[in-house]
C-alpha positions, -999 to 999 in steps of 0.1 A, spaced: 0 0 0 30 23 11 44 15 -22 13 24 -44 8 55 -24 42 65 -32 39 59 -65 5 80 -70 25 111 -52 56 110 -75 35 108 -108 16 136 -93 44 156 -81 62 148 -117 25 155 -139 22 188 -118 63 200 -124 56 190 -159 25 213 -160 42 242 -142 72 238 -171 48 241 -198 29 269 -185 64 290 -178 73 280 -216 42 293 -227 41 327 -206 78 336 -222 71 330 -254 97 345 -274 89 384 -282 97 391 -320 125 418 -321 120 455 -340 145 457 -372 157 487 -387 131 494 -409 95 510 -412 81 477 -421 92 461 -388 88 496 -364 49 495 -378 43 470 -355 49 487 -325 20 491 -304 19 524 -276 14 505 -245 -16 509 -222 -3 521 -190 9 551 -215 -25 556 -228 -39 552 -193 -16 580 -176 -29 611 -191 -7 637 -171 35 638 -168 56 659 -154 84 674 -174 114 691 -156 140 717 -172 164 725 -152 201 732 -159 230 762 -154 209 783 -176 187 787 -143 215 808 -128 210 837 -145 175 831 -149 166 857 -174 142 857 -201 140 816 -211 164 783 -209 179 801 -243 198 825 -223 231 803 -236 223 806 -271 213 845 -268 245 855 -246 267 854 -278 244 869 -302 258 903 -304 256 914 -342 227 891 -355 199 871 -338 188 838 -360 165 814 -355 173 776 -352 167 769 -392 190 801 -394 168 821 -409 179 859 -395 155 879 -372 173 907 -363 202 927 -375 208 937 -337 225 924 -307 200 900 -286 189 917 -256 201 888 -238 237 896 -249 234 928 -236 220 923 -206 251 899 -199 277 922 -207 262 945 -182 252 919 -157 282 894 -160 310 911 -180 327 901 -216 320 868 -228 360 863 -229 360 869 -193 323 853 -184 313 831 -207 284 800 -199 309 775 -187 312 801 -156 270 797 -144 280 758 -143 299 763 -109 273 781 -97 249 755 -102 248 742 -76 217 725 -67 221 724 -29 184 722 -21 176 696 -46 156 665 -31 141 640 -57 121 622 -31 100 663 -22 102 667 -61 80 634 -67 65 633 -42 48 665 -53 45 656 -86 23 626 -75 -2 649 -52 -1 669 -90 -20 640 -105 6 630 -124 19 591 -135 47 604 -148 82 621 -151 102 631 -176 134 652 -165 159 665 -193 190 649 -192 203 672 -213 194 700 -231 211 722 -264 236 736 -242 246 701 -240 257 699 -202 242 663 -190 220 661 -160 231 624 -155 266 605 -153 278 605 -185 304 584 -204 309 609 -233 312 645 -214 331 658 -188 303 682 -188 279 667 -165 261 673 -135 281 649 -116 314 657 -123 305 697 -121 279 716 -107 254 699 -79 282 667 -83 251 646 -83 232 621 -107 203 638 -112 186 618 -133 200 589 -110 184 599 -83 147 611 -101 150 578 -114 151 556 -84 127 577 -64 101 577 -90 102 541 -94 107 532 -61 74 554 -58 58 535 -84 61 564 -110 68 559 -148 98 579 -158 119 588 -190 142 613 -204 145 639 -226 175 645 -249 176 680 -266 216 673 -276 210 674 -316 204 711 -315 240 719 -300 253 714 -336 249 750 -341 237 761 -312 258 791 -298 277 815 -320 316 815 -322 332 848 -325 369 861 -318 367 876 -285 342 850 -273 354 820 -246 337 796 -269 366 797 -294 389 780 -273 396 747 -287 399 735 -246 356 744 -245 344 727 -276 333 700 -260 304 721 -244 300 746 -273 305 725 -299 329 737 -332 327 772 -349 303 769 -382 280 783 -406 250 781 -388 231 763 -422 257 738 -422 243 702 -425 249 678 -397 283 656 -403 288 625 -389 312 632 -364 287 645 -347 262 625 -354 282 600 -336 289 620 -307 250 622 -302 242 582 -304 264 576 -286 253 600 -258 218 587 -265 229 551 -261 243 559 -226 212 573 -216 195 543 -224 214 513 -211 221 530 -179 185 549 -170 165 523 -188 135 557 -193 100 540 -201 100 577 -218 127 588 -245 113 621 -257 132 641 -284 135 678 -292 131 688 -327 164 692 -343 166 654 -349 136 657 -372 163 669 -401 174 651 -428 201 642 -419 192 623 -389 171 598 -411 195 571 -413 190 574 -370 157 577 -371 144 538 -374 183 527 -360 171 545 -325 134 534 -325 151 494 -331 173 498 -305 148 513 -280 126 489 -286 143 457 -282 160 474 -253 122 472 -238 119 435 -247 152 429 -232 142 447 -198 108 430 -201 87 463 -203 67 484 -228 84 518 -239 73 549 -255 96 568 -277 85 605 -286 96 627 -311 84 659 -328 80 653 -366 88 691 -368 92 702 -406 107 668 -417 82 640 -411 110 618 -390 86 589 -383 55 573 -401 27 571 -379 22 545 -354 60 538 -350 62 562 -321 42 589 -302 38 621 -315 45 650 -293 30 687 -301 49 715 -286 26 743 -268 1 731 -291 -29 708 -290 -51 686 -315 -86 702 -330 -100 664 -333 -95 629 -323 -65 613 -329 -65 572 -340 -33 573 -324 -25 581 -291 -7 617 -292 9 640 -266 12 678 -257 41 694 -239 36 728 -225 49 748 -200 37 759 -164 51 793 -176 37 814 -201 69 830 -206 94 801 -203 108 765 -196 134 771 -175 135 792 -138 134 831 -144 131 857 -125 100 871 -143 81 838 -147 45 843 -153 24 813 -143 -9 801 -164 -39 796 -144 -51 766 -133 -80 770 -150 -59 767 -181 -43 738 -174 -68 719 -166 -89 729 -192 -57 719 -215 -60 686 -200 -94 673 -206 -93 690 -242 -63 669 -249 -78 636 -230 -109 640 -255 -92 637 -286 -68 608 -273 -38 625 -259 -17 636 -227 -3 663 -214 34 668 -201 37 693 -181 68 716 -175 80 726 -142 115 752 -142 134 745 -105 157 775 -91 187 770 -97 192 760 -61 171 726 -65 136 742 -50 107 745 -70 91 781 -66 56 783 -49 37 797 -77 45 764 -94 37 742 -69 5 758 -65 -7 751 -97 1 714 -91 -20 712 -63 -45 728 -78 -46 704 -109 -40 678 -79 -73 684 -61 -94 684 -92 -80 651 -102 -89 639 -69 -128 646 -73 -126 642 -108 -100 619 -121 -122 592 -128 -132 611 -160 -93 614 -168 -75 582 -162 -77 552 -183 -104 565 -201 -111 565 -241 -118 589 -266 -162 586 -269 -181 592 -304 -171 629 -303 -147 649 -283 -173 676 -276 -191 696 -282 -194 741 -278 -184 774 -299 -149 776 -284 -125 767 -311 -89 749 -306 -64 758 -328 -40 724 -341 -7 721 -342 30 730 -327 33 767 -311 -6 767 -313 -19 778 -276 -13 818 -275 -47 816 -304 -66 795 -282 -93 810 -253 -103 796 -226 -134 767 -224 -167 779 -211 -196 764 -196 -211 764 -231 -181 740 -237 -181 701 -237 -156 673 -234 -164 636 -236 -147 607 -227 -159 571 -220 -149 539 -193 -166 509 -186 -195 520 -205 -200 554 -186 -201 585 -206 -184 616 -188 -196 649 -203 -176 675 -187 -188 709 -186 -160 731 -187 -168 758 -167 -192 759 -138 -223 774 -152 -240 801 -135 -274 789 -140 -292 759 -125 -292 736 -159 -272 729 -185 -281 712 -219 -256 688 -243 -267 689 -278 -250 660 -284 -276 637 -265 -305 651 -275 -333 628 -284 -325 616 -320 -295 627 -319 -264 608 -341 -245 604 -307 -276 597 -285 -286 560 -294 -285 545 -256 -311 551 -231 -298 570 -201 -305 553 -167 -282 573 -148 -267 610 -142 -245 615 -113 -222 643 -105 -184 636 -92 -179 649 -60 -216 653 -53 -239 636 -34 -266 654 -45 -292 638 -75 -293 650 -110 -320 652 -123 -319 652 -162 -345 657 -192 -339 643 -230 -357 667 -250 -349 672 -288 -329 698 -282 -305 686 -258 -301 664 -225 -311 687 -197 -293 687 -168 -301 698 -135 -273 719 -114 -267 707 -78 -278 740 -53 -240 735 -41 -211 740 -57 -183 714 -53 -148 717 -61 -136 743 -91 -135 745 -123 -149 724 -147 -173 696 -134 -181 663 -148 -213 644 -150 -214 606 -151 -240 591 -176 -249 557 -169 -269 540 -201 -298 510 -194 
């Protein structure tokens, strides 16, 4: 008996490993990799927890917050003293930037003072990544991306490829290092953003300048024409700093400023989405890389995430989409002067771009001592408590039908939000979970109903009968109407929370 119990136990122990083997070789199945070409990169699919997310935090801070006058541009406008040019060199002024002048009389001759000097003054003694994230969570947001380095091409991170870098000079710190661990360890998303490309002609080289000593051109890059095409050499120099940043920070975020949407980048262009990629396979998570498209169309749709800078979408996008804007209205970077938008604004900005299939990454500009100035942090809070009543209408939600409905018009595209007014309570945004519709008003009317068009009876949109209305943050009942000229809705008698307000519509 002994022996035939034994038995029994052994072939069960043996069927039940066997089982457990299987199941493990079916649960890694192996993960096709991403070759350098479109055909391949097509198949990449934005993950979920991206779409999901809805609101990221993005972070520029470097030695141009020393100064901390008039943008994060301050480097490249400190040597313009004959001629100020755009980035696709095409000439604005004939005169000397203001900038330039207001360094000669703040800081002295640029042979004397140039921007290598702000970098020991950067010191970042009041930086703490675990107060920085943890007040970008109570912000609402699921995500961070810092700049590891921007077009004055001083690293925020320990690099391999500069001596330039924040911890070898500076705050002598891993800044990215440290945001990294704490946001994870927090159970935060987070990525980087890389800005390098544009140091190919960023700053201006004249005689009489610090910049044209061949012991600096490793920050400043070489003197050249500023419509000179990108060489290889550097070209080189800029994988290879983008490489660093991703085998040692592993970002579930690479985000990419415009300048590597040339021409002459193209050859890069489905070499870094490849190796991004398969980097993600090989760290067994999803990743999202995002680039511009800025003048030249750097990658087809669907092989990456499209980023709009200051600028939103008019419509629905198939594929998921993102804006960037600043907390400033005046700049990216710390300045003395910064003006902050309103609330209001932003959050506004965010359900508009949630309703046509998009997020929103967010700028904060730090001091250059590490802190993050109160009128900042207010307007995270702010956005913060709204999400708290209301951020069931935000998170892991889905473009509905329509985005909306109302007479205030968005414009589309990069640089687009300086033509765009704020939403009223005539205004409409929809979005749609677990077969709830959330219309959200976006402004607090003044009178006790409000009426959506878009569900009125007969209506395209309004096929479903409505068993349901509820308010977010109310207790109170809401009573509603479906006439043919709209679904009426009643207003509670009090007002809770600000700004815009969202009614849940729950269909039979």
């Amino acid at each position: 008996m002994k022996k035939i119990l034994f038995l029994l136990l052994t072939t069960s122990v043996f069927v039940f490993g066997a089982f457990v083997l299987n199941d493990k070789k079916e649960d890694k199945k192996p993960v096709e990799k991403y070759e350098e070409n479109w055909e391949s990169l097509q198949k990449y699919e934005c993950p979920e927890w991206f779409k999901d997310a809805k609101l990221g935090i993005f972070i520029h801070w470097g030695a141009y917050s020393v100064p901390a006058y008039r943008s994060e541009w301050y480097p490249r406008l400190m040597y313009m003293n004959e001629k100020v040019w755009t980035a696709q060199g095409k000439v604005t002024s004939e005169e000397p930037s203001e900038v330039y002048k207001y360094h000669l009389e703040k800081w002295g001759n640029l042979d004397e003072f140039g921007y290598k000097d702000f970098i020991p003054m950067f010191k970042g003694e009041n930086f703490n990544a675990e107060e920085w994230i943890d007040l970008f969570q109570e912000s609402g947001a699921k995500y961070v991306v810092p700049v590891a380095e921007h077009h004055d091409s001083f690293a925020m991170y320990n690099s391999k490829h500069t001596r330039w870098n924040s911890v070898n000079m500076g705050p002598k710190r891993d800044i990215l290092g440290e945001l990294t661990k704490v946001a994870r360890n927090k159970g935060m998303k987070i990525g980087a953003s890389s800005h390098y490309a544009f140091n190919w002609t960023y700053f201006n080289h004249q005689e009489g300048f610090d910049n044209m000593d061949p012991a600096n051109y490793d920050l400043y890059n070489e003197p050249r024409d500023p419509l000179a095409k990108v060489d290889e050499t550097f070209m080189k120099k800029w994988w290879d700093r983008t490489q660093d940043i991703i085998d040692n920070y592993q970002p579930d975020i690479l985000w990419f400023d415009f300048f590597i949407d040339r021409e002459e980048f193209a050859p890069y262009h489905p070499k870094l989405a490849a190796y991004y990629y398969n980097k993600g396979i090989e760290w067994d998570k999803e990743v999202v890389l995002q680039t511009k498209n800025f003048n030249y169309p750097s990658y087809p749709e669907g092989t990456n995430v499209l980023d709009l800078e200051r600028g939103k979408m008019a419509d629905i996008r198939d594929e998921p989409w993102q804006t960037d804007t600043s907390i400033g209205k005046n700049s990216w970077g710390y300045v003395t002067n910064w003006i902050s938008k309103e609330p209001n604004t932003l959050i506004d900005d965010l359900i508009d771009i949630v309703s046509k299939n998009g997020c929103l990454l967010l700028n904060v500009g730090p001091k250059a001592d590490g802190t993050i100035p109160e009128n900042q942090k207010m307007v995270l809070k702010e956005i913060g408590d709204w999400l708290k009543i209301n951020g069931e209408a935000i998170y892991e939600t889905r473009p509905w039908e329509i985005f909306g409905e109302g007479p205030t018009e968005v414009a589309t595209g990069h640089h687009t939000e300086g033509k765009n007014k704020d939403l009223t309570s005539e205004d409409f945004r929809f979005t749609t979970k677990d077969g709830a519709l959330y219309a959200i008003c976006m402004d607090w009317p003044e009178g006790e109903k409000v009426s959506i068009k878009s569900l009125a009876k007969g209506a395209p949109h309004a096929k479903k009968k409505i068993k349901k209305v509820s308010m977010l943050g109310s207790k109170e009942k809401v009573g509603f109407e479906q006439t043919k000229e709209g679904l009426d809705l009643a207003m509670p008698a009090n007002q809770e929370g600000k700004y815009a307000c969202v009614f849940k519509i729950e269909f039979k």
